[in-house]
N, C-alpha and C positions, 0 to 999 in steps of 0.2 A: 457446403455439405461434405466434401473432399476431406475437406480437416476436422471435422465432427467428430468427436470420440464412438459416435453411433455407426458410422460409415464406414468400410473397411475400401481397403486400394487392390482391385484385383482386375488383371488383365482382361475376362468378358463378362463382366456382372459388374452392377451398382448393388451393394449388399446393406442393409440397415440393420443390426443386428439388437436395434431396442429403440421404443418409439421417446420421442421428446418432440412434447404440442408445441415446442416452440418454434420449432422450424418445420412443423406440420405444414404447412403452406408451400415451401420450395418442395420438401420431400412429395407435394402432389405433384408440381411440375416438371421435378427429375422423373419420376415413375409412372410420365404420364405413356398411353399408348395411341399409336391414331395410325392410321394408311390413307391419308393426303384427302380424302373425303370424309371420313367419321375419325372424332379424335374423345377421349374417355381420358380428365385429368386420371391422376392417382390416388384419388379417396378412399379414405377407409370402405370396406364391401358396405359396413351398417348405417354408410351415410353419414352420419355424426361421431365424434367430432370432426370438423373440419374448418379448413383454411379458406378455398374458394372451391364451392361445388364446380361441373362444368364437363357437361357433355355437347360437344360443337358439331355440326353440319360444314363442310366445306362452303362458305358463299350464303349461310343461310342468318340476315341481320336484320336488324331494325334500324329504321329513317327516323331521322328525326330533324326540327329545324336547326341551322346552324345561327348562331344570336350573334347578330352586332351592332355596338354602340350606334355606328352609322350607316345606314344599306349602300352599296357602292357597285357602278356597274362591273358587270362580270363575277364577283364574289359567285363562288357558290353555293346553292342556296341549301341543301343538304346535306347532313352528314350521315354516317353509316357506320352501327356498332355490332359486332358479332352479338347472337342471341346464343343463351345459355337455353341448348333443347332440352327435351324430354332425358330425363336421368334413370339410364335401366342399366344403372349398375349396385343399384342397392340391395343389397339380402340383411334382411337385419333377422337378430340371433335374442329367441327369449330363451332362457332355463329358469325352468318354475317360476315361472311369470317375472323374471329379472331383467330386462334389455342387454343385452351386453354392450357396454358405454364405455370406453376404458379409461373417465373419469370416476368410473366407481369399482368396489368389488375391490382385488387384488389383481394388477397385470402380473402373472408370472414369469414370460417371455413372450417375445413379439418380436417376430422378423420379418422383413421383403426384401425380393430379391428380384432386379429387372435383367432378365438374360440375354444381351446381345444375338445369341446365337438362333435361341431360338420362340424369340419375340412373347415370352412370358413373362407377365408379373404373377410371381410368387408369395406366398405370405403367409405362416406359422404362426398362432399365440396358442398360450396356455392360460386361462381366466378363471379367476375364483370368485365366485357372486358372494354379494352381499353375506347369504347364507350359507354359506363355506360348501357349496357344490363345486367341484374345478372339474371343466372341460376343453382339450382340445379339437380347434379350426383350423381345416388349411383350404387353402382359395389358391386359384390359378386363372388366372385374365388373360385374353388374348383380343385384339382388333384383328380382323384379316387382312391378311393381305393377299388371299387368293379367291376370297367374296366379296368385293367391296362394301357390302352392304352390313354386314354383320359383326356381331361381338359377339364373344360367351364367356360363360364364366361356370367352373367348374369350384363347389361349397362343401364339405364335410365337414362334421363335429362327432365328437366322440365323446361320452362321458368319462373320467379316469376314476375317479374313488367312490361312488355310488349310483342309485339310480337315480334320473331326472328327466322331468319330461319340458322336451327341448320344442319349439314353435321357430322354423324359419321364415321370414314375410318377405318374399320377392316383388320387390314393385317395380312400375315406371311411374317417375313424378313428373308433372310439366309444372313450369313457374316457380319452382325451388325461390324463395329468397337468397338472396345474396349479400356479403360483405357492405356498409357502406363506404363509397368509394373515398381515397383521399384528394388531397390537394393536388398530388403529382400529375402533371400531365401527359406524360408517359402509361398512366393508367386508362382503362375503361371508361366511359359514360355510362351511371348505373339504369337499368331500365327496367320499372318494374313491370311484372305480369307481362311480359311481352306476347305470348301466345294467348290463342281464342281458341276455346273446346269446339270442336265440332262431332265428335265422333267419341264414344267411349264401348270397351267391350271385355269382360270376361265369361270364360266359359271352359269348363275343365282345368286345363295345364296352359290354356292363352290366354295373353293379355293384350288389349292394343288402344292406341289413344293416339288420336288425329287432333290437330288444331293447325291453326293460320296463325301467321306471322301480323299481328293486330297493324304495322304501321306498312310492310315490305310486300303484305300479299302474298307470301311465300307457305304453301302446307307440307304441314313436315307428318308423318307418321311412322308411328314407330311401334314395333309387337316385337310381343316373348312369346316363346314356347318354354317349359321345361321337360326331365327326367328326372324321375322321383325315387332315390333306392332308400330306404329302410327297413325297419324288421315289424315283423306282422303286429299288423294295429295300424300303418301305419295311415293317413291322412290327408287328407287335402279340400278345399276349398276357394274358390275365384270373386273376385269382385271387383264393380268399380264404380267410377265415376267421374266429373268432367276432367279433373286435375289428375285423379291417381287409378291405377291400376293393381291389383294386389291379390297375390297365389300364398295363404299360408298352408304352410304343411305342418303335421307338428306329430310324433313320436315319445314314445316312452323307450328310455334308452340303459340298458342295463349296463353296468361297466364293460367299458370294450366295444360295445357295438356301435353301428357310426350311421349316422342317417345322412346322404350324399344328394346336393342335388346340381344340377347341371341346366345353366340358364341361357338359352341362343335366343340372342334378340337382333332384330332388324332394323335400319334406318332406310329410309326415302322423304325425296322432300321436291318439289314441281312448284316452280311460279307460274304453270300453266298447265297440267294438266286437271284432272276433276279430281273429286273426292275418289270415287270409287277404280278409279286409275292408280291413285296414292295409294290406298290400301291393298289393290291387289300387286302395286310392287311390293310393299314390305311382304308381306303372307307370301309370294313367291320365293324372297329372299327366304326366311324364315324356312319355307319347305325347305330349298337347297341346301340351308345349316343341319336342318334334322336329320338330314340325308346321310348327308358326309359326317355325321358323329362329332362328337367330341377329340377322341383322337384322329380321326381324318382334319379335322379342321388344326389338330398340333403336327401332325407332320406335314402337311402343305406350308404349314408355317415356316418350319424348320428348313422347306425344301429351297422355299422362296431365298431367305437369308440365306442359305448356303452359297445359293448362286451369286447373289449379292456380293457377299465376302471374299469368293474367288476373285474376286474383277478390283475389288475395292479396299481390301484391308492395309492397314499402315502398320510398320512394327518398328517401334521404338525400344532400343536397349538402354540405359541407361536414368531411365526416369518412369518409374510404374506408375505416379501418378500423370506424366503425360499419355503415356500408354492407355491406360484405362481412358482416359478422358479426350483422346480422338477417337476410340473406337463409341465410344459415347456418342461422338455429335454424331460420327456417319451412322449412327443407328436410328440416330433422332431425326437427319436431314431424308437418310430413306423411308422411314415411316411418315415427313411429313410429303413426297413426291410420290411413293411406289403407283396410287390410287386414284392422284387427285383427279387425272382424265378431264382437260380441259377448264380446271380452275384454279385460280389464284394460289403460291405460295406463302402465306402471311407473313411479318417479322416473326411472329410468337407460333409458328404453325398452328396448330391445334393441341396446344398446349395449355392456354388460357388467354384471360381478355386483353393483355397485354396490348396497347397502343389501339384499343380498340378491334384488333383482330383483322386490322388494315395489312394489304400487301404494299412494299414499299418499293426503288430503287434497289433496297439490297440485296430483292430477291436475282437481278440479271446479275449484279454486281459481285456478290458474295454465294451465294446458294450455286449458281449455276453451273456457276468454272466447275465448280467441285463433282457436280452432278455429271454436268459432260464427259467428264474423265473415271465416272464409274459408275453410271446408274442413269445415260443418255436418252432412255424414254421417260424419262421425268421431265427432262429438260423437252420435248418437243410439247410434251402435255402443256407447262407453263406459259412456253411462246405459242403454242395454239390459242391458249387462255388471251394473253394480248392483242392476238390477232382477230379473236371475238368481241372485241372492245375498243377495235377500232372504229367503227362509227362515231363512237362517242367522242375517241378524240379528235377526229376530223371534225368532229359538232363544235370541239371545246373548241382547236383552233379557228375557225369562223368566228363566235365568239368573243374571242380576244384581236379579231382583225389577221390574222397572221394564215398562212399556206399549208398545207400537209397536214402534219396531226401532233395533237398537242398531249400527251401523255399526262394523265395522274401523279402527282407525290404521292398520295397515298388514296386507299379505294380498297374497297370489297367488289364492286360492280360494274367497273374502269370509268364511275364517274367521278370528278375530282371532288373529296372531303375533307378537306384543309380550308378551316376558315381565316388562320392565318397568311394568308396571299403574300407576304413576304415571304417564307419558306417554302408555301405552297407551289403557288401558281408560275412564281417564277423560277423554280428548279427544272428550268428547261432541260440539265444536261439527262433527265430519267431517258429521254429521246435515244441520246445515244450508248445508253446503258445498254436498253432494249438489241438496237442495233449491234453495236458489240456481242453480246447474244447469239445472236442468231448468226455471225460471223463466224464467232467460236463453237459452234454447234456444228454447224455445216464442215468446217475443216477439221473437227474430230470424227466426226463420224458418216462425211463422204452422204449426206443426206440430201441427194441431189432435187427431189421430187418437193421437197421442202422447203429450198430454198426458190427453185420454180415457184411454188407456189406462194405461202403464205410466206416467206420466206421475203421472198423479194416484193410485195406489200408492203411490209413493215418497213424496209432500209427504202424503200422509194420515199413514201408517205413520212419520215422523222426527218430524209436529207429535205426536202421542201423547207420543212417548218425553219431550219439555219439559215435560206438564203433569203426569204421574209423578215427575219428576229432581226439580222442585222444588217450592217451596211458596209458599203466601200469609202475612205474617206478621198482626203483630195490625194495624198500620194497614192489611191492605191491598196491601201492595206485597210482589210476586210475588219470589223470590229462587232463586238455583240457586246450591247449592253444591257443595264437593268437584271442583271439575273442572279441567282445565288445557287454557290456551289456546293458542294457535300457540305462541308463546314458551315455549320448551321450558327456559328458566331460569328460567321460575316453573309450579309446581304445586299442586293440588289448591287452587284458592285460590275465593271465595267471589265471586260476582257478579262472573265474569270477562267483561269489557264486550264484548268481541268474542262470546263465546259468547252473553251475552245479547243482543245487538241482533239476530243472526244469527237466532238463537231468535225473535224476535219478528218477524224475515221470513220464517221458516217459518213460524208459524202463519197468519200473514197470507195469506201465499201457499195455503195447504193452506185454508183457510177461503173464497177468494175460489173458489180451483180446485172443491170440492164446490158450491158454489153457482151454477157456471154446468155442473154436471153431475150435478143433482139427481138424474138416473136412476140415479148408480152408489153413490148413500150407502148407500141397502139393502143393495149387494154386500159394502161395508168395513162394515159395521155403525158406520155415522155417523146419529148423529141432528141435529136442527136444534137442540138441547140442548150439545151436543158443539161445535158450530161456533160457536155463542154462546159457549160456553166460551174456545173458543182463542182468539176476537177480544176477551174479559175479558183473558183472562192475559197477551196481547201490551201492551196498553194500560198494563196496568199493572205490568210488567217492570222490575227497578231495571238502572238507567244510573250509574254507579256515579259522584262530583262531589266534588271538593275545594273547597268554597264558599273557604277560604282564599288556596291556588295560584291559581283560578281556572281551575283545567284537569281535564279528567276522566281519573280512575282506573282505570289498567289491570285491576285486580281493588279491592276494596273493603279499602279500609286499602296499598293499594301504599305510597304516595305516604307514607307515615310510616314506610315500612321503611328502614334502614339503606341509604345510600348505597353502592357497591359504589366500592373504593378503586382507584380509574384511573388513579393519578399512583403508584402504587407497584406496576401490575401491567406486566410487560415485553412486549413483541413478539411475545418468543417465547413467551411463556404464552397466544399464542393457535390455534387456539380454545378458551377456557376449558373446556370439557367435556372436555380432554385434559389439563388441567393444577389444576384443583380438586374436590372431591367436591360433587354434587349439593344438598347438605343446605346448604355456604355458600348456593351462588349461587341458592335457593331462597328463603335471607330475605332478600338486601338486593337494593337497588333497583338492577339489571342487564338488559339487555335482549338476546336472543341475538337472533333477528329482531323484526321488524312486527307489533306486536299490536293494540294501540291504532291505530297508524298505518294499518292492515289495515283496520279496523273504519268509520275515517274514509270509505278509498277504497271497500268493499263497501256500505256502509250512508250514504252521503253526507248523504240527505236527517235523519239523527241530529242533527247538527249546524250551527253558524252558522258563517258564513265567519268570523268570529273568535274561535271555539272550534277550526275549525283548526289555526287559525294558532298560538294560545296550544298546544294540546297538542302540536301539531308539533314546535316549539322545546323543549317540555320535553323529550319523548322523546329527541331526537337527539340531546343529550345524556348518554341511560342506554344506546343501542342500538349494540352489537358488533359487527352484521351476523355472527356467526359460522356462520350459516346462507346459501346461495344465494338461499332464497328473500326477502330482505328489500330487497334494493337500489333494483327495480323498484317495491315499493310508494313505497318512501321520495323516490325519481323524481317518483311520482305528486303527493304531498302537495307536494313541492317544489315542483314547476310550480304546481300547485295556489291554493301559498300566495306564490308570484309571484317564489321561488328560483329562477329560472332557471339558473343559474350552477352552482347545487347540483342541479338536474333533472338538467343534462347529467352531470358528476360521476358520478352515481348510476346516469344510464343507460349511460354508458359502461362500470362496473362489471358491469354486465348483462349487457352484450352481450360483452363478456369474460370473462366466469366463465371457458368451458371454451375458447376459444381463448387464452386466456393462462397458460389453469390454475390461477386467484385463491387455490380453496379445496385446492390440494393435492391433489387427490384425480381429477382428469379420466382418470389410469390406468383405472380401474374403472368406466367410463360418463359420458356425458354427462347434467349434471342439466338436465331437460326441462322444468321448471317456471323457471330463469332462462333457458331459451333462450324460452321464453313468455316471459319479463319485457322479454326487449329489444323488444317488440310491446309490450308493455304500457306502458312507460317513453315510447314513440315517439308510441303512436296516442293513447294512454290520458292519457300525461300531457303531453306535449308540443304532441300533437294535440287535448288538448281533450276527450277524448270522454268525456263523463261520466254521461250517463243511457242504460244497458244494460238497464230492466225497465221493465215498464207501470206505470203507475199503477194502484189498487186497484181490481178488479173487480168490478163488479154483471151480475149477468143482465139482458137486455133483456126489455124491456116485451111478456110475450104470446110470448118465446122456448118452442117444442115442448120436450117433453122429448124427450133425449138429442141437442140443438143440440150444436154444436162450434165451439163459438166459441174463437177461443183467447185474449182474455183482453176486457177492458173496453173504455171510451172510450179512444184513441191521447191519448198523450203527445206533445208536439216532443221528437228527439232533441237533445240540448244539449251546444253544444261549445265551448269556451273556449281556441280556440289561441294559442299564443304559441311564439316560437323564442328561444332563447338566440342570443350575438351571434358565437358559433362556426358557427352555421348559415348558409347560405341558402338552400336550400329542404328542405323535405318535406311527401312525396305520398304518398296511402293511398286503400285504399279497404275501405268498412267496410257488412259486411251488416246493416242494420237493419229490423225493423219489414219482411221480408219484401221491401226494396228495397235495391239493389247502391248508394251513395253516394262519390262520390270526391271529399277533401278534398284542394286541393295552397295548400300555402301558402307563404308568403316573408316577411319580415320585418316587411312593412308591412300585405301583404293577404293572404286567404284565399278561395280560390273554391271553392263547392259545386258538383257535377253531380251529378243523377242520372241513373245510367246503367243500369237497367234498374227495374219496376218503377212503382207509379201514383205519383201525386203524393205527396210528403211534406212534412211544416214540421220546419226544424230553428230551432234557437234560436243565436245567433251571438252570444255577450258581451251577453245579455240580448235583442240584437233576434232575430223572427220572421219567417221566411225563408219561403217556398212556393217547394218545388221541383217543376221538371214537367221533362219528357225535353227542353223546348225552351230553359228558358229557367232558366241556372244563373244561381248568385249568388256576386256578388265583392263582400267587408266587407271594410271598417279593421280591424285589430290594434290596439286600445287596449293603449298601454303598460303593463306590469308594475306594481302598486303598491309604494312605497320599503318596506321593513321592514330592519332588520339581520338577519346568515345567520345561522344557528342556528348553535350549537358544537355538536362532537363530543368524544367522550371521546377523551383524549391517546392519537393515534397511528392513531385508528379513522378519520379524515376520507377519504371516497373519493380515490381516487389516492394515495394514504399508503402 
């Protein structure tokens, strides 16, 4: 979209300034709006044309069975696909009985414009009907984000060269048809008529329409109110029925005068309460919208984001379309967190059906670092969400024979829906994704009461499930096998080093966490035997080493498999998972994302700066990127290993996935874990920031029982910036250690503040820094050190 002639590159706007239905389908999911419980793609107001209709409920899906050739025990036996709800974003526009379609008539101009700032899509056209009438419409959409409940949408038309008399029809539709689905598996399962009417209602200026979720038992309801301005005559009328809801208004319109109308609608949706519960939340909702007005509901908007921005904005000089395109994602990642209150983050937020509208590993992985450091009650809402879902996977590991708790790859309702169990079931490391988590939560934002709590739940209940999965051999050294790592082009493989290092910051983490909350071991049934334990089994964890190569192996015997043949596989064979069967690209040495590379940037302190360096260049030579999520780590390592050149490359990718469309697929949502990456690629690897957790925790000397300490002695946060020679500046600011820090650097220097917060030391290319509110600090940028760039496989090099 970025590069679209239609598109313009501006620092806080995505601006369209003329429509082309060809990319109608990304341009709904750039423009879509959501606040982490109600999400409104970006369809045109009239509903048609469009790419994928798609108004989503947070959590609200349809079951269906999962099919296989052979039943086997454990599989799971259902899957789970977001439901496309009730659509009350449509106002459709007649002039003298004309539809306005902008398949027909003349478009004269047509613009949208999605404002960062202050959470509005906008949108201008100029329309000549059939019968050479031309009027202009402008529309203004907002989700809230200070109601959770609600959306409006603000509609005017105006006649320009005569008179006409104009009909606008504000509906809610349920069961919208939809696209049929392709082959790709990265898409939706299409599911018709998902909803059951129970309930229909117009009368006056409202509208409302109740149904159940026909397979999930889930009742969703959803009402309009409107406000009616035109000039005298003017109209209205209400109707319904099981499917649709419907307010026409309709005016005779002399030139100049504008018939305006303003539509606040409501969502709720209960898998347990009753009908008339559901609908007195929406209609409660609904009042509150009517309340606060139209403009009340745009400057609460406005207020929310501001605050937002102060905490979280990134400013890049030297590249406006990176600029526009991080302030993009963080727009995209706070709209899809601000709201969600205790549920899932999806890959595709609430953007579209994308991977089924599943939450995955990327969201601890990729979403959260990001959130921690600038939008932290997101991140508790998230990890509350897992930690409501722990039943289940306490259920799943019993289950599969194994201790503690067995986490989801992917899930709307933390029950596992991957019917492929090689990717699925045994991507044990989501465990300590989760874990990591709530590590990194706790030591940015000092949330002692949380990690007491649900907190330390979670790093108990994942470190179990490691010392069940695997074993001690005769030396000694701890192994997990059968399992498969990020790299979803290799499986079930044997001391997978990402899983294992991860593994051993769980148990670390779950061992440090029970010892400075001695009072609640009793509760998990932890002994002081038990926590001995985990701190054995971490220590002695295989890290899996090619003493030959001299670099470490992604799983144990990688590094001797069959080379994956790159000089005889074409362009268009990519991405491989569409164009060869699992079982090759399983044995030779291929890389679909960041595994090893992963493992580098999550677990740093694993390795030497020149073990880096050494596995960094091997990989990048096996790795596809055929996944989103890989660019951003690869960014990281790059900068890292003093690529700057390749940093940028990488982050650029990033920060483009879904405004350029990289991976083909932006139709069906935006993926939320690389608009994370272009933060991460910025702050992470560009900026340096490299130590995110405490160092290892001991309880203090004569600590009470049930202290809330939240973690040990303070570490210096340590930050290692450098800019590529495309840059000159970039600015951040990064919550740490319970303190607001703004790093802005330039080529040569870098200057700290802290800006809210007690004193802190950061560490600065090895020196130690004391910051206090008064007195920042400005270092030298020591040059990059020389290395040659790593190769890539023929064709794969970013920007390629």
């Amino acid at each position: 979209m970025i590069t679209h002639e239609n598109f313009a590159t501006e620092p806080w706007q995505l601006r369209e300034t003329a429509l082309d239905l060809d990319v109608l389908a990304q341009s709904e999911s750039v423009f879509a709006l959501s606040n982490g419980h109600l999400g409104w793609r970006g369809n045109l107001d009239e509903g048609e044309p469009h790419g994928l209709p798609g108004s989503y409920l947070n959590s609200v899906y349809a079951s269906h069975p999962l099919p296989y050739a052979e039943a086997g025990y454990g599989y799971p036996e259902s899957g789970q696909t977001v439901v496309n709800v009730t659509d009350g974003k449509i106002i459709r526009l007649l002039v003298d009985d004309h539809p306005f379609d902008l398949r027909y008539g003349e478009l004269r101009s047509h613009e949208r414009v999605l404002d960062y700032r202050t959470g509005v899509l906008s949108r201008s056209a100029e329309w000549t009907t059939p019968s050479g009438r031309t009027v202009r419409l402008t529309s203004h959409r907002l989700v809230s984000f200070a109601q959770r409940a609600v959306a409006a949408i603000s509609y005017t038309v105006e006649t320009v060269d005569g008179p006409a008399t104009v009909a606008l029809q504000s509906e809610l539709v349920a069961n919208e048809q939809l696209p049929t689905v392709s082959g790709d598996p990265r898409m939706a399962a299409a599911i018709d008529a998902p909803l059951l009417p129970e309930e229909h209602y117009a009368h006056g200026t409202r509208l409302r329409l109740i149904h159940c979720t026909a397979t999930s038992g889930q009742r969703v309801a959803v009402a309009a109110d409107h406000f009616v301005d035109g000039p005298e005559g003017t109209a209205w009328a209400a109707e319904s029925e099981p499917d649709v809801a419907r307010l026409t208004v309709t005016a005779t319109l002399a030139p100049g005068q504008r018939l305006e109308l303003v539509k606040f609608v409501a969502y709720g949706w209960s898998a347990q309460r009753s009908l008339p519960a559901v609908r007195d939340q929406v209609e409660g909702g609904l009042a509150g919208a009517r309340s606060t007005g139209w403009q009340g509901l745009l400057d609460a908007q406005r207020a929310c984001l501001e605050e937002f921005w102060s905490r979280a904005d990134v400013e890049v000089e030297g590249d406006e379309e990176v600029q526009q395109a991080v302030r993009f994602g963080l727009f995209h990642l706070y709209q899809a967190s601000a709201r969600g209150e205790r549920r899932p983050i999806p890959a595709k937020g609430l953007t579209g059906t994308g991977y089924d509208g599943h939450a995955f590993w990327d969201t601890e992985s990729f979403v959260l670092p990001v959130l921690t450091h600038t939008a932290p009650y997101g991140v508790a809402s998230a990890l509350a969400w897992r930690h409501s879902t722990l039943p289940r996977a306490l259920e799943r590991a019993r289950q599969l024979g194994l201790e503690g708790a067995a986490f989801p790859w992917r899930t709307i309702n933390g029950a596992e829906c991957s019917a492929y169990w090689p990717a699925g079931t045994v991507a044990f490391h989501v465990n300590a994704d989760i874990a990591a988590a709530v590590e990194r939560y706790v030591f940015a934002t000092g949330d002692r009461e949380f990690l007491r709590g649900p907190g330390l739940d979670l790093l108990v209940q994942t470190a179990r499930l490691w010392r069940s999965l695997g074993h001690f051999d005769a030396d000694g050294v701890f192994h997990i096998d059968g399992v498969t790592g990020p790299d979803e082009y290799s499986a079930i493989a044997r001391d997978n080093l990402y899983t294992n290092a991860m593994a051993r910051r769980n148990l670390r983490a779950a061992a440090d966490a029970v010892s400075l909350h001695p009072d609640r071991a009793p509760d998990l049934g932890v002994s002081a035997e038990e926590v001995a334990d985990w701190r054995n089994t971490a220590a002695r964890t295989a890290i899996p080493y090619n003493e030959r190569l001299q670099v470490h192996e992604q799983s144990a015997g990688f590094t001797d498999q069959e080379p994956w043949d790159f000089e005889g596989t074409s362009q268009e064979q990519y991405p491989l998972l569409l164009h060869f069967p699992y079982f090759d690209l399983y044995r030779k040495q291929v890389v679909k994302q960041a595994d090893l590379v992963l493992a580098m940037f999550t677990c740093p302190d694993e390795f030497t700066p020149e073990e880096k360096a050494r596995n960094f260049a091997y990989y990048e030579q096996l790795t596809v990127r055929d996944s989103s999520l890989s660019a951003c780590c690869q960014a990281v390592l790059a900068a890292e290993t003093g690529h700057l050149r390749l940093a940028w490359a990488y982050t650029r990718e990033a920060a483009l996935m879904d405004l350029d469309d990289l991976e083909h697929n932006t139709r069906d949502g935006l993926h939320m874990a690389s608009l994370a990456g272009t933060w991460i690629a910025l702050v992470q690897g560009l900026g340096g920031l490299r130590r995110i957790r405490p160092a290892p925790a001991a309880p203090a000397q004569g600590q009470p029982s049930g202290a809330t300490r939240a973690e040990g002695p303070r570490a210096p946060v340590l930050f290692a910036p450098r800019l590529p020679s495309s840059l000159t500046r970039l600015a951040f600011n990064v919550r740490v250690q319970e303190r607001l820090v703004r790093v802005d650097m330039v080529q040569s220097t870098a200057r700290y503040t802290l800006l809210s917060g007690e004193p802190v030391s950061v560490m600065h290319h090895g020196t130690l820094v004391a910051l206090t509110a008064d007195t920042p600090a400005e270092l030298p940028v020591p040059p990059a050190p020389e290395a040659p760039e790593p190769r890539q496989p023929k064709g794969r090099a970013p920007g390629t």
